[in-house]
C-alpha positions as CSV (number, residue, x, y, z in Angstrom):
1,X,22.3,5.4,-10.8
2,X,19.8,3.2,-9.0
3,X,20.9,1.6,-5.7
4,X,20.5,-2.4,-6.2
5,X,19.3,-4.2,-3.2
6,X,21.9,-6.6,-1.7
7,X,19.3,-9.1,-1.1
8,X,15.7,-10.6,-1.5
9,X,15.0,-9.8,2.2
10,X,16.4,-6.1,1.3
11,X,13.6,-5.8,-1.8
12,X,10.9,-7.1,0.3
13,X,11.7,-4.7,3.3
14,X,11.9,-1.7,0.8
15,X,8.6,-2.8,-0.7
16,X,7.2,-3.1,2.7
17,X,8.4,0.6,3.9
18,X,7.0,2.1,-0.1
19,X,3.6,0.2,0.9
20,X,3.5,1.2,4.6
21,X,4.4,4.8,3.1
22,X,1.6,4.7,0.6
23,X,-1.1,3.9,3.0
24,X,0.2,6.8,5.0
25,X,-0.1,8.9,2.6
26,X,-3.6,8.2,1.6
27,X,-5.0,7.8,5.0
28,X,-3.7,11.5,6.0
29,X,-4.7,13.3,3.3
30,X,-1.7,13.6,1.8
31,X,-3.0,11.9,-1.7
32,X,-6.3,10.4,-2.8
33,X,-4.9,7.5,-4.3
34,X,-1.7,5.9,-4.5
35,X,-0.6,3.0,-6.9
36,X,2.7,1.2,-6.3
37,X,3.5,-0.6,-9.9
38,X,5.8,-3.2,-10.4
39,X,6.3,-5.0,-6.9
40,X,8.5,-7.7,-7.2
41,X,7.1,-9.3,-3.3
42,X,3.4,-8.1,-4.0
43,X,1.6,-11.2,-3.9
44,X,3.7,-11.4,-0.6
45,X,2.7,-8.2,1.0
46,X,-0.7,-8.1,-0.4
47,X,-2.2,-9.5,2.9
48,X,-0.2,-7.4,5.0
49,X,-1.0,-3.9,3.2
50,X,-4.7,-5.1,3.4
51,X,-4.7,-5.5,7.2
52,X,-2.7,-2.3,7.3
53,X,-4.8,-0.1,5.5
54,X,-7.8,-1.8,6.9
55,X,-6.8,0.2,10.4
56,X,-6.1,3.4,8.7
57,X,-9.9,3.5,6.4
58,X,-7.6,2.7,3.3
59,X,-8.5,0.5,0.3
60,X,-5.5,-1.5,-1.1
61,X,-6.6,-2.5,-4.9
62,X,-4.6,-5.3,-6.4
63,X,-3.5,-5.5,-10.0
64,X,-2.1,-8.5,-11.9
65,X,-0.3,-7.9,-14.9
66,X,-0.4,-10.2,-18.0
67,X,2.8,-11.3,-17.4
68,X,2.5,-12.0,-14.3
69,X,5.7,-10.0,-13.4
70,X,5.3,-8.8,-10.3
71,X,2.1,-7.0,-8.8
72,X,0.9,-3.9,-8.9
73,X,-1.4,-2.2,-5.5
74,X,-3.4,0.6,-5.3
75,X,-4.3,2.7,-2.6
76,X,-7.1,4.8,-1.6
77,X,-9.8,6.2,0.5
78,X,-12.5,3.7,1.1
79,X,-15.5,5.6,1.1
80,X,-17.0,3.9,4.2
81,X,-14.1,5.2,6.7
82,X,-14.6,8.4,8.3
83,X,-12.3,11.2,6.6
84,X,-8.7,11.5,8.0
85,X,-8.4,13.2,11.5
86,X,-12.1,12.2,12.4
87,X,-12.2,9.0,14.5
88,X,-14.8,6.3,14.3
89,X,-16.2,7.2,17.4
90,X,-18.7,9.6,18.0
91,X,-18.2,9.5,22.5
């Protein structure tokens, strides 16, 4: 049995932590692409996972759905970051 949020501000907070988790996962290594489907608040947190995954050399790839029922993101490496554990800097 799935656990139902109590609230909107508990869904958004749980999508929040799945997004945060997802560019984690993709700037470490862990994954080469993540995709989140489904999101009930993603045209919400679609800014905020950009500016995210912007500091961690991760690509966050929108998807709109037909129905316009909530959002779908995808995650993954962009090629112009330096691979994960090798800073930006070379000094």
């Amino acid at each position: 049995m799935r656990a139902v949020p109590n609230s909107a501000a508990d869904q958004l907070a749980r999508e929040m932590r799945l997004v945060e988790s997802a560019i984690a996962m993709v700037a470490t290594g862990g994954a080469p692409r993540v995709h989140l489907g489904g999101l009930a608040f993603g045209d919400t947190l679609v800014e905020h996972a950009r500016a995210v995954a912007a500091r961690c050399g991760v690509r966050v790839v929108p998807a709109w759905g037909i129905d316009e029922a909530g959002l779908d993101l995808g995650f993954e490496r962009d090629v112009d970051a330096p691979p994960p554990g090798q800073g930006g800097s070379n000094g």
